[in-house]
DRENDO-134695 format. One record per atom (N, C-alpha, C): residue number from 1; residue in one letter; atom name; x, z, y. Coordinates in steps of 0.1 Angstrom, whole numbers, plus 5000, padded with zeros to 4 digits. Each point is the difference from the previous one (the first is absolute). Layout:
! residues N
resi  resn  name  xx  zz  yy
NUM  A  CA  X  Z  Y
...
***
This chain:
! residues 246
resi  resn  name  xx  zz  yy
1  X  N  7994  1438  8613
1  X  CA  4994  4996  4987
1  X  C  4985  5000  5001
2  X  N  4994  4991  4997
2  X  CA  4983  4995  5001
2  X  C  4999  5004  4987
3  X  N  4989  5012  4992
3  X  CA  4989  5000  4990
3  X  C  4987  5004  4998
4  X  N  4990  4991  4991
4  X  CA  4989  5001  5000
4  X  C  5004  5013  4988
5  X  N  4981  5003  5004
5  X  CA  4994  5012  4997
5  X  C  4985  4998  5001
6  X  N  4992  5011  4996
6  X  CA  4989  4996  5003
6  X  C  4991  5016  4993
7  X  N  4987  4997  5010
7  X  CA  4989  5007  5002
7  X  C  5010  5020  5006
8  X  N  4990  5009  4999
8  X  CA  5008  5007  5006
8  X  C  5011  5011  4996
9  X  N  4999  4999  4986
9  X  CA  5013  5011  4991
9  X  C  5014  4991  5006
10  X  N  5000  4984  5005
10  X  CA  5007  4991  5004
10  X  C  5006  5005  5016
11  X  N  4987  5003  5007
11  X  CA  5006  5007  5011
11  X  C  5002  5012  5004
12  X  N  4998  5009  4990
12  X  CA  5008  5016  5002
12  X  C  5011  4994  4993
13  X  N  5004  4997  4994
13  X  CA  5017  4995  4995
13  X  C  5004  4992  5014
14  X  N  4994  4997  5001
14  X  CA  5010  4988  5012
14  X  C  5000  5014  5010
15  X  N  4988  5004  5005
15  X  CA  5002  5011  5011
15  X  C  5009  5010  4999
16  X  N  5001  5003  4986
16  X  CA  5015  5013  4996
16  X  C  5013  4995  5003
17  X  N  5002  4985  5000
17  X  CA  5014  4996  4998
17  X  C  4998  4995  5014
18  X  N  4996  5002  5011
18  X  CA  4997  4997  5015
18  X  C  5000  4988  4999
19  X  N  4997  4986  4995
19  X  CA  5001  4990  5001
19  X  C  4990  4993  5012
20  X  N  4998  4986  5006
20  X  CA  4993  4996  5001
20  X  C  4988  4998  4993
21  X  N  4986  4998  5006
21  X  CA  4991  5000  4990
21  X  C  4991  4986  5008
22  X  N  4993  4988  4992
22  X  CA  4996  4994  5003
22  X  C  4990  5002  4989
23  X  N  4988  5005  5005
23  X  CA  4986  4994  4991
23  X  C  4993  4993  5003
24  X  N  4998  4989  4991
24  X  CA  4994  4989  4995
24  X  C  4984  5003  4996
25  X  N  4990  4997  5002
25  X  CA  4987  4999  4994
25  X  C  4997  4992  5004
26  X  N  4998  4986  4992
26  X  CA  4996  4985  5009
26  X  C  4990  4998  5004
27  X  N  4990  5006  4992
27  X  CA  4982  5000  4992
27  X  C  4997  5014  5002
28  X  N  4999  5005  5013
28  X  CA  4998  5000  5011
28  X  C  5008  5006  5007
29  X  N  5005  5011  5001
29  X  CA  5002  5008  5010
29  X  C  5010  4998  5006
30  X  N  5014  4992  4999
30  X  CA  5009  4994  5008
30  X  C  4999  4991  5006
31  X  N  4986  4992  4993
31  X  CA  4997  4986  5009
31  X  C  4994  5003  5014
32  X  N  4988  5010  4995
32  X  CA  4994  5005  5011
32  X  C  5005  5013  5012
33  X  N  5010  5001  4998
33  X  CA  5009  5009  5006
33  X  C  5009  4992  5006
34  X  N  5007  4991  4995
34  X  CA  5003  4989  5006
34  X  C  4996  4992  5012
35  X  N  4984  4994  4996
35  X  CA  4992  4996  5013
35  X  C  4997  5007  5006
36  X  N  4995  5014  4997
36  X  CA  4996  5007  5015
36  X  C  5013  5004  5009
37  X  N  5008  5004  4993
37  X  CA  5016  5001  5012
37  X  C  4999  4985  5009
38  X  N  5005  4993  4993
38  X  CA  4999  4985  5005
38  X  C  4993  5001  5015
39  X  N  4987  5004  4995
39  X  CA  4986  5002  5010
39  X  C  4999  5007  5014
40  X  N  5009  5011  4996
40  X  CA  5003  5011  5010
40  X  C  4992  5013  4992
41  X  N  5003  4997  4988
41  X  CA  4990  5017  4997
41  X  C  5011  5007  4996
42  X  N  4997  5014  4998
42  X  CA  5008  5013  4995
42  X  C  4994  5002  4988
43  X  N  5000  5006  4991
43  X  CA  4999  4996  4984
43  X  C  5002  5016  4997
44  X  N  4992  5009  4993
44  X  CA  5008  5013  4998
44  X  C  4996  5002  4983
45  X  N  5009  4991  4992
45  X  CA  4993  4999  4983
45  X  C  4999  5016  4994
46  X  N  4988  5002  4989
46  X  CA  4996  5009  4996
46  X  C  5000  5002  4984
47  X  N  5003  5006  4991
47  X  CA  4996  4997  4990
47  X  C  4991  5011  4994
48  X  N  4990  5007  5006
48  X  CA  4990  5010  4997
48  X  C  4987  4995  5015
49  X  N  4987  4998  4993
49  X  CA  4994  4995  5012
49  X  C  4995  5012  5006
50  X  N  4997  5010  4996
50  X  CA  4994  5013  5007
50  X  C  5012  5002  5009
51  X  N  5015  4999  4996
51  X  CA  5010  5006  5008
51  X  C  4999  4987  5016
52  X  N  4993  4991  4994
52  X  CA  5003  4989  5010
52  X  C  4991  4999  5009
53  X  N  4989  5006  4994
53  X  CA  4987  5000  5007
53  X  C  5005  5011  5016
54  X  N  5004  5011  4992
54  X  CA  5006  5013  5013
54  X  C  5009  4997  5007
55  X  N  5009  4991  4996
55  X  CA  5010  4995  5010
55  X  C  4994  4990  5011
56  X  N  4992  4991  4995
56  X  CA  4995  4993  5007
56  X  C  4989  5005  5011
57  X  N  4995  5012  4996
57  X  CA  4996  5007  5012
57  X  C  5006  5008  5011
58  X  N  5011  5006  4996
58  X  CA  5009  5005  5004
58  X  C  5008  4995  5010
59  X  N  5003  4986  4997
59  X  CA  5007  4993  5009
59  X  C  4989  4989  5010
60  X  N  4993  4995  4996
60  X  CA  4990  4994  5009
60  X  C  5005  4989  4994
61  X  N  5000  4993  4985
61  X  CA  4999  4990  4998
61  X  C  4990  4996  4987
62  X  N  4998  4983  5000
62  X  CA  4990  5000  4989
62  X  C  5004  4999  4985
63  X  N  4985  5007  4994
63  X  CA  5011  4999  4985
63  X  C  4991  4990  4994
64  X  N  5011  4994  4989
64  X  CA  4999  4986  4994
64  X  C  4986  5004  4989
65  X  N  4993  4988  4993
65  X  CA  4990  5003  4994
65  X  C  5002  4986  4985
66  X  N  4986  4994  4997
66  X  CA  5007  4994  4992
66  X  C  4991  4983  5005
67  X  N  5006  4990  4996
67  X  CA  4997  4986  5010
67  X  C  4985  5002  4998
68  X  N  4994  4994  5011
68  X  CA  4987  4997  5003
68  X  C  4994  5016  5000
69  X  N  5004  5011  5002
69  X  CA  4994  5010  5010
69  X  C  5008  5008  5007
70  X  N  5013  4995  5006
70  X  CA  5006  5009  5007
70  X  C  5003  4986  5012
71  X  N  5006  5009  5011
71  X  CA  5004  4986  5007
71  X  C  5018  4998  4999
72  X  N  5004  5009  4994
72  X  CA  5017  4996  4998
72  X  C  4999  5011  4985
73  X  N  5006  4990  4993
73  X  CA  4999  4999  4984
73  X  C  5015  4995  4991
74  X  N  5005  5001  4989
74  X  CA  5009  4995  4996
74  X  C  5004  4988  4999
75  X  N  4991  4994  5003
75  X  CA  4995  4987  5002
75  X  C  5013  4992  5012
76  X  N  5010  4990  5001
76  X  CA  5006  4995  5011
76  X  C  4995  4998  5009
77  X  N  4981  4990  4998
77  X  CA  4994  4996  5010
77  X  C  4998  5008  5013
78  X  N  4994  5012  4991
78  X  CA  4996  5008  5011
78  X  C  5004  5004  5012
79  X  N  5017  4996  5002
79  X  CA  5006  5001  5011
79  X  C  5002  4991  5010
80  X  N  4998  4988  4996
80  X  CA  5001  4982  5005
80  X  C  4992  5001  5009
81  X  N  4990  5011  5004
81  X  CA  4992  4999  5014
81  X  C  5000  5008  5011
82  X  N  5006  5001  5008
82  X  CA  5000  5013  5006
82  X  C  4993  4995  5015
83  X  N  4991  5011  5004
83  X  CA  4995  4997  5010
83  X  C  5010  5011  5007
84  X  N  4993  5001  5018
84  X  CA  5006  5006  5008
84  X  C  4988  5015  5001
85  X  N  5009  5012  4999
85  X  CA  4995  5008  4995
85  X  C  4995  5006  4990
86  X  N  5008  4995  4987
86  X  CA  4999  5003  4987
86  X  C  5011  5012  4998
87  X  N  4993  5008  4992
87  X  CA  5010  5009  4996
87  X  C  5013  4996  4992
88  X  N  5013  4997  5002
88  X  CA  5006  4995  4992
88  X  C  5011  5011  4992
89  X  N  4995  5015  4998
89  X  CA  5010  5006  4990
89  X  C  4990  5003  4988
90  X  N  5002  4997  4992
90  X  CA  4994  5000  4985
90  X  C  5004  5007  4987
91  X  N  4992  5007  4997
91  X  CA  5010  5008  4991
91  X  C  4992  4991  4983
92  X  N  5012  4994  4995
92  X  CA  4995  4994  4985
92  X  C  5002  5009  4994
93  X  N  4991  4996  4987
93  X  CA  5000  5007  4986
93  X  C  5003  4990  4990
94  X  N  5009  5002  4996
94  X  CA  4999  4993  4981
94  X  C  5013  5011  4992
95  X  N  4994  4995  4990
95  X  CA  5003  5010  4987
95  X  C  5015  4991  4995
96  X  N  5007  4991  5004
96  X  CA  5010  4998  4996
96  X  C  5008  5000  5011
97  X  N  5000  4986  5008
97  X  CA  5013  4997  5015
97  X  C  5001  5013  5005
98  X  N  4985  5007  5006
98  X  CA  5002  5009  5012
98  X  C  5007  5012  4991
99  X  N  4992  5005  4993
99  X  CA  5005  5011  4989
99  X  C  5015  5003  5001
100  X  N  5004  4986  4995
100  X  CA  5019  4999  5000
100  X  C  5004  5004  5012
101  X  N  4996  4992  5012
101  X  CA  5008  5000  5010
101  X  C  4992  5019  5008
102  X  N  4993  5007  4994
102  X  CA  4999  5011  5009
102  X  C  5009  5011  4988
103  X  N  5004  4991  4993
103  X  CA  5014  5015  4996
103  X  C  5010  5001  5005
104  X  N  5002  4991  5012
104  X  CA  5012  5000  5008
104  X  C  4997  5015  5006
105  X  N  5010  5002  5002
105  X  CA  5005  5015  5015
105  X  C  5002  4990  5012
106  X  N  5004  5007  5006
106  X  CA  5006  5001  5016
106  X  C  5011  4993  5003
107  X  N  5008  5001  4989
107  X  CA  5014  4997  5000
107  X  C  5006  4989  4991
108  X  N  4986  4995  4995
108  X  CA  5009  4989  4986
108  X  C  4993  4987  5016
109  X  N  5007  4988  4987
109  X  CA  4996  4990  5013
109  X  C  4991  4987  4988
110  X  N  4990  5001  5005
110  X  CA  4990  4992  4990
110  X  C  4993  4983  5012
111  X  N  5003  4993  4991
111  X  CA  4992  4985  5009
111  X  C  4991  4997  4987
112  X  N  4989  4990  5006
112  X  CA  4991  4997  4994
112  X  C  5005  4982  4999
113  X  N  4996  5000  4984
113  X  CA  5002  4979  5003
113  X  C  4994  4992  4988
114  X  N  4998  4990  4999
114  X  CA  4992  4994  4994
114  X  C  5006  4981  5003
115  X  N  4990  4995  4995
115  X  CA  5009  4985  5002
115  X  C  4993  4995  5019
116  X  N  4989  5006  5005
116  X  CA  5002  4998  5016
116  X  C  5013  4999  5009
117  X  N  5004  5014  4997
117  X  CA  5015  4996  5005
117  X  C  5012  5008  4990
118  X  N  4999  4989  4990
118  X  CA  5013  5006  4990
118  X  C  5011  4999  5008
119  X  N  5005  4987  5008
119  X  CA  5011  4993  5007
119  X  C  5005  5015  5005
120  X  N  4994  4998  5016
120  X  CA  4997  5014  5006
120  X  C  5005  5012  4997
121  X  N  4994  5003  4987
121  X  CA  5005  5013  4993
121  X  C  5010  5002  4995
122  X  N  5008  4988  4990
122  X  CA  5009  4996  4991
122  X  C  5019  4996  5016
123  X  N  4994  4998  5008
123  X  CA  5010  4998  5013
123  X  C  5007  5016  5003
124  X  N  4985  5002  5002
124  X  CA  4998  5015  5006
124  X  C  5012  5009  4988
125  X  N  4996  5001  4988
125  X  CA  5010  5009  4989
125  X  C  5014  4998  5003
126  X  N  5002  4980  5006
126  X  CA  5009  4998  4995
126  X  C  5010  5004  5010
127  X  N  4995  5005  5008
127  X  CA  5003  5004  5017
127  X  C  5003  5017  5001
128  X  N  4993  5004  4993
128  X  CA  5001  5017  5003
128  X  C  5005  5002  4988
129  X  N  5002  4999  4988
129  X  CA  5001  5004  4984
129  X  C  5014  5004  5004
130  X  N  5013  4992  5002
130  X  CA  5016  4999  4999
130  X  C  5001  5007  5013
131  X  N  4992  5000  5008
131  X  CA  5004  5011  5015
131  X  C  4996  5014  4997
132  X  N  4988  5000  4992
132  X  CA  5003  5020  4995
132  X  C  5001  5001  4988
133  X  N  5011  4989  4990
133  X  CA  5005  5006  4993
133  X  C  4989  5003  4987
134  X  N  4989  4992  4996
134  X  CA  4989  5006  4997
134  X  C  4997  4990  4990
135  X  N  4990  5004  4990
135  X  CA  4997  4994  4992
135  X  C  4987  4994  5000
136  X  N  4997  4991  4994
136  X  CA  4981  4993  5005
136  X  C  4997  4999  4987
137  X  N  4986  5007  4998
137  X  CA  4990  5000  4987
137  X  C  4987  4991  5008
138  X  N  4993  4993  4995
138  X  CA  4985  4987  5003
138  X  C  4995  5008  4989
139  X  N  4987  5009  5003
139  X  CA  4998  5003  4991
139  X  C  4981  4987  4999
140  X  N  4998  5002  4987
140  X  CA  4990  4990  4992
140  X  C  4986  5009  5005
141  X  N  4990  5004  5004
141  X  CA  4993  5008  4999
141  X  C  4990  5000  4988
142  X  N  4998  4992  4994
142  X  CA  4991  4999  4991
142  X  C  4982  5002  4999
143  X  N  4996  4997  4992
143  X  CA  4985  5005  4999
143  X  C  4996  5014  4995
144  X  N  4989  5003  4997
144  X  CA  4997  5014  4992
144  X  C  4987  4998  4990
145  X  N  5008  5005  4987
145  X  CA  4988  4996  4992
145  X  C  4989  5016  4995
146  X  N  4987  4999  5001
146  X  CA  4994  5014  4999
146  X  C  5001  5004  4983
147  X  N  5004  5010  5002
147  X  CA  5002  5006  4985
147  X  C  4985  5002  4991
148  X  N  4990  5003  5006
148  X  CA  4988  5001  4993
148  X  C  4998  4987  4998
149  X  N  4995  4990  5009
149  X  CA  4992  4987  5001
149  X  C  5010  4989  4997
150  X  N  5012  5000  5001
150  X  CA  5009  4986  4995
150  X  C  5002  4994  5015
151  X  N  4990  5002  5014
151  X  CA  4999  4992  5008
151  X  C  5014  4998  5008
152  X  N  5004  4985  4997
152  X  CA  5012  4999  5008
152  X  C  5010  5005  5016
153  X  N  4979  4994  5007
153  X  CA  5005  5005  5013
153  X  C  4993  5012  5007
154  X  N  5005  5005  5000
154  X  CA  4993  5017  5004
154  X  C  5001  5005  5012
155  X  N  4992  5000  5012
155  X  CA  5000  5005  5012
155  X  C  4994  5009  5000
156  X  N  4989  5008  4992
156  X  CA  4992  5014  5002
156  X  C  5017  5011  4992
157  X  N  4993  5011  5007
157  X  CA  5011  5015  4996
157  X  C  5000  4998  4983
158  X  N  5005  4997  4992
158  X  CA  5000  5006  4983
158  X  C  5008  4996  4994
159  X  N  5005  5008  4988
159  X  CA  5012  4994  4993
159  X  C  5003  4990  4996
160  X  N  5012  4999  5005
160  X  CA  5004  4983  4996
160  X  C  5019  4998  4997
161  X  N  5001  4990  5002
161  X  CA  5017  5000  4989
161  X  C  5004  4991  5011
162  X  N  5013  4994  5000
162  X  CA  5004  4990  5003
162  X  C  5005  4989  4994
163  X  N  4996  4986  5004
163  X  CA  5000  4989  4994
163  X  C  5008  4990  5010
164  X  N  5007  4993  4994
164  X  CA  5009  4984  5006
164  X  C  4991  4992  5005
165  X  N  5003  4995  5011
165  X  CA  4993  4991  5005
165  X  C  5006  4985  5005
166  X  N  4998  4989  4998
166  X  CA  5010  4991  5001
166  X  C  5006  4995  5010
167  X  N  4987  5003  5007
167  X  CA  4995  4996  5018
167  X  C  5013  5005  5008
168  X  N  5002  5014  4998
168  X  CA  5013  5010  5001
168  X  C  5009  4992  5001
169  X  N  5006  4999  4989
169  X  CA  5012  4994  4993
169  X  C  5006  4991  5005
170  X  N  4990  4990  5004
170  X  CA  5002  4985  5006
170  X  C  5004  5007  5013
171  X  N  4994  5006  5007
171  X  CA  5000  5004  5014
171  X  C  5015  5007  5000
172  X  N  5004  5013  4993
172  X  CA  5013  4998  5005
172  X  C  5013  4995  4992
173  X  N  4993  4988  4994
173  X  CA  5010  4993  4998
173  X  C  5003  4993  5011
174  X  N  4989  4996  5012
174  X  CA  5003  4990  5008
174  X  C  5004  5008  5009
175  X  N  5003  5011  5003
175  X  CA  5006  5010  5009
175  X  C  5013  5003  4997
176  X  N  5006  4999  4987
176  X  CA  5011  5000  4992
176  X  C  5008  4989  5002
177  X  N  4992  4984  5003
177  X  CA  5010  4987  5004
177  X  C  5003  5005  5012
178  X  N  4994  5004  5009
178  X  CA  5005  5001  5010
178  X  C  5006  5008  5010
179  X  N  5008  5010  4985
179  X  CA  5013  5004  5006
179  X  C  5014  4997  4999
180  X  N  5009  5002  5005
180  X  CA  5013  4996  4991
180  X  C  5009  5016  5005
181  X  N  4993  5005  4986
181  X  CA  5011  5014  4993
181  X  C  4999  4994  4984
182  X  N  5006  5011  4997
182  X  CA  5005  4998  4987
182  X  C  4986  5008  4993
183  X  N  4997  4994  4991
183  X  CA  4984  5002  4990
183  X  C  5008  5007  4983
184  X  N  4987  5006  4995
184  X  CA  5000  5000  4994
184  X  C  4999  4992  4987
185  X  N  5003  5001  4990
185  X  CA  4990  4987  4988
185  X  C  4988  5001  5005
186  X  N  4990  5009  4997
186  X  CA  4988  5005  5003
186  X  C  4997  4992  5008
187  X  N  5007  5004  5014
187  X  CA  4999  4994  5012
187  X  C  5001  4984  5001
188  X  N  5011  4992  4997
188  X  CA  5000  4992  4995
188  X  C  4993  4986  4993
189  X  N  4994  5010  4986
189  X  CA  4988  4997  4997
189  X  C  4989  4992  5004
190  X  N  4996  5011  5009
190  X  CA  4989  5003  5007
190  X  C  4997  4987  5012
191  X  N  5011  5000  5002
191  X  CA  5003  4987  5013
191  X  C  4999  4986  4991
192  X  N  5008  4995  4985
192  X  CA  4997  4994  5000
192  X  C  4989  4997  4994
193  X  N  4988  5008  4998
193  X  CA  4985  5003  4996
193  X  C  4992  4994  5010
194  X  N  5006  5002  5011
194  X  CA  4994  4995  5014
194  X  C  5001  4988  5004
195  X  N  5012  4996  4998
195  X  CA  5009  4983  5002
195  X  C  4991  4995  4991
196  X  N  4996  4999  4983
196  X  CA  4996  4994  4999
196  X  C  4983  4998  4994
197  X  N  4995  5010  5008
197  X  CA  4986  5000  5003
197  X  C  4993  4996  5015
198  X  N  5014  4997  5004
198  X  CA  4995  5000  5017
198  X  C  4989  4988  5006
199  X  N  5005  4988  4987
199  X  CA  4987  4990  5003
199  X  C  4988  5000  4998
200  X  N  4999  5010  4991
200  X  CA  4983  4999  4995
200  X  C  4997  5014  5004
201  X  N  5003  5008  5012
201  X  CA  5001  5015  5002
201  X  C  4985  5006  5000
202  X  N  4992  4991  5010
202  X  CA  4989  5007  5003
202  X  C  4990  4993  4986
203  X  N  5004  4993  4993
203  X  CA  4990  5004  4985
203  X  C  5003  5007  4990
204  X  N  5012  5001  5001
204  X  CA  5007  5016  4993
204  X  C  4993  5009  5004
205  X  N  4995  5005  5014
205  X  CA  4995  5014  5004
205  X  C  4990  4999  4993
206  X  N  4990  4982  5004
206  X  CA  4988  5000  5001
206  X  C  4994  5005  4982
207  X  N  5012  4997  4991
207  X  CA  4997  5002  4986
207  X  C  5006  5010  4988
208  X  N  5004  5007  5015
208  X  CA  5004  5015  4995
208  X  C  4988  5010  5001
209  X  N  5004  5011  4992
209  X  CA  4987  5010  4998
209  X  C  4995  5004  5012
210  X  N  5006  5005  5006
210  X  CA  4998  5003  5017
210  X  C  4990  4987  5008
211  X  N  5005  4991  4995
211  X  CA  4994  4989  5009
211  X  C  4990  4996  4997
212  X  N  4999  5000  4988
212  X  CA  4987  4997  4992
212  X  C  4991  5008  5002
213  X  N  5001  5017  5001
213  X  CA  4990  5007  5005
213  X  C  4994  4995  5017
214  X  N  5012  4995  5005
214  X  CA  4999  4998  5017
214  X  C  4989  4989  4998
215  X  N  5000  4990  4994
215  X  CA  4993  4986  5004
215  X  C  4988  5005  4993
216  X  N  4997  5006  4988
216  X  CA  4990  5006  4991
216  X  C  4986  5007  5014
217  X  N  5011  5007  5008
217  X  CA  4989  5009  5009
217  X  C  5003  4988  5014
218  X  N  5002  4987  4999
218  X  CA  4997  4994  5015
218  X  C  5015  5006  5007
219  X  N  5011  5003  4998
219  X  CA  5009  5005  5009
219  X  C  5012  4988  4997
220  X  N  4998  4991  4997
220  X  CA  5012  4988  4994
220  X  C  5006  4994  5014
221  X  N  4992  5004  5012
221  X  CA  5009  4994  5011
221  X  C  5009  5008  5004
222  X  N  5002  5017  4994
222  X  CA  5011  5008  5001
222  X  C  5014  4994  4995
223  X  N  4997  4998  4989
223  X  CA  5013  4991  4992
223  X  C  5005  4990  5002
224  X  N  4991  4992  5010
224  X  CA  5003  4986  5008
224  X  C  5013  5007  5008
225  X  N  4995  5006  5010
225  X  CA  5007  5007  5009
225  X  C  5014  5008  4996
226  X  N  4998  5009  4987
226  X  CA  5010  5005  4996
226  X  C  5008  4991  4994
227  X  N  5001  4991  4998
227  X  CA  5007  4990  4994
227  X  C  5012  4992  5013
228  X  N  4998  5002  5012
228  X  CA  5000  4991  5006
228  X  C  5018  5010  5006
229  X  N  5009  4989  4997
229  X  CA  5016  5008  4995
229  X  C  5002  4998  5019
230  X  N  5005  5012  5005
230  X  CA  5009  5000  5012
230  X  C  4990  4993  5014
231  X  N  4986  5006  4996
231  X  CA  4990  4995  5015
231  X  C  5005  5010  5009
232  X  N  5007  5013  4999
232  X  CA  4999  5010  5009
232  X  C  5016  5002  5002
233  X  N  5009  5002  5013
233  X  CA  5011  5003  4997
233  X  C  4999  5012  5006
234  X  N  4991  5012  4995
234  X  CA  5005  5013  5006
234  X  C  5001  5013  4980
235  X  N  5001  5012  5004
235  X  CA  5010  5007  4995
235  X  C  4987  5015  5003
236  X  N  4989  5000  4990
236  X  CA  4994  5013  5003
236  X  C  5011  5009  4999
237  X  N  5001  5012  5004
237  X  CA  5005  5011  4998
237  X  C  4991  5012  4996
238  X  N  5007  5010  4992
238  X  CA  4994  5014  5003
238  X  C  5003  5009  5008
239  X  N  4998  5008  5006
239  X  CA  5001  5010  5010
239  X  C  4993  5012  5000
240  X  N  5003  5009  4993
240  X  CA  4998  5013  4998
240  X  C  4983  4993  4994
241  X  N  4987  5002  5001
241  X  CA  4993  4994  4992
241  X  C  4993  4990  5006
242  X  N  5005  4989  5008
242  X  CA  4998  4991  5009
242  X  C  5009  4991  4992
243  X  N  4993  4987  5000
243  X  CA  5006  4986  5000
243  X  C  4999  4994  5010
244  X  N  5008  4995  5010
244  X  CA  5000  4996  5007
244  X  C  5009  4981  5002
245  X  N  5001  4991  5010
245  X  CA  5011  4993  4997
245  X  C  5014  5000  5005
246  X  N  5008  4999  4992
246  X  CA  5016  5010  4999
246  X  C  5006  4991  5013
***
């Protein structure tokens, strides 16, 4: 059984009932987690940056910053270059995708996906789900809105709530066509939310809240990119707190 869920009260429920866990953050952190696997990077998501900062020393890799002053950033671009001799294990920060996916343990089994490689992903469930007997939650990651300031998108430490994001939605709906188990309504839904948004996809992102902030600050060639359904056929994984490609 395939259902959505979303942000992370979505994935301690899914984690209690041992299910599969696919998180989705299109706008940014699956996109960009995405490309750097793709890349050959190791990805170790954070959702506390002091905690990321120490890990990232710890282990001898770089930590992420924000676009135009770090050199690997949430940002997808950032990975599209790799020279020879670049450090390629990275430890990201964001306050929604990574957040979700570092509540996993040891023992649940979490992939990362997005509409880069929904196909990929959506194969992948449809392959292991019926062989351990198991159930699959996509969860939505959503945005974060600051409780003091109203501010939608919030990447500094401070109170904030969580909000729907549509960018999400679309994304694992298109992760959702491409399985064949049995769905939810929800589930269902969701896919055909995707079917029939799929022609005008990347001006949907581009004129969603998320996107609109993206092009507002110069980042609109992220959403170019994020938009672009099944460029990648690989399958990030998690791995104790390593993403790596599965």
């Amino acid at each position: 059984m395939v259902q959505i869920d979303w942000a992370a009260e979505g994935v301690r429920y899914a984690l209690k009932n041992r299910d599969i866990v696919v998180i989705v953050d299109a706008l940014r952190f699956s996109t960009a987690v995405t490309t750097a696997v793709a890349h050959g990077f190791t990805i170790y998501p954070v959702g506390d940056r002091e905690e990321g900062n120490r890990l990232a020393a710890s282990i001898g890799a770089e930590m992420s910053g924000r676009p135009g002053k770090a050199k690997y950033t949430i940002s997808p671009h950032s990975y599209l270059q790799v020279s020879p001799g670049d450090n390629q294990k990275v430890v990201l920060f964001s306050p929604n995708g990574a957040a979700c996916t570092a509540l996993a343990g040891a023992d649940d089994t979490v992939f990362i996906g997005c509409l880069l490689n929904a196909r990929a992903v959506g194969r992948l469930l449809t392959e292991i789900a019926p062989a351990q007997k198991r159930n699959v939650t996509v969860i939505a990651a959503g945005e974060q809105r600051a409780i003091i300031t109203g501010q939608r998108i919030v990447y500094d430490e401070e109170a904030a709530y969580p909000v729907f994001a549509i960018e999400d939605y679309l994304a694992c709906g298109a992760i959702i066509s491409y399985t064949e188990l049995e769905k939810t309504a929800e589930a269902e839904l969701c896919q055909v939310t995707f079917t029939s948004a799929k022609a005008g996809l990347e001006e949907y992102l581009m004129k969603s809240f998320s996107g609109r902030y993206l092009v507002e600050n110069g980042l609109g060639g992220d959403i170019s990119h994020a938009a672009r359904v099944n460029l990648y056929d690989i399958v990030p994984a998690l791995r104790g707190r390593r993403i790596t490609k599965l």
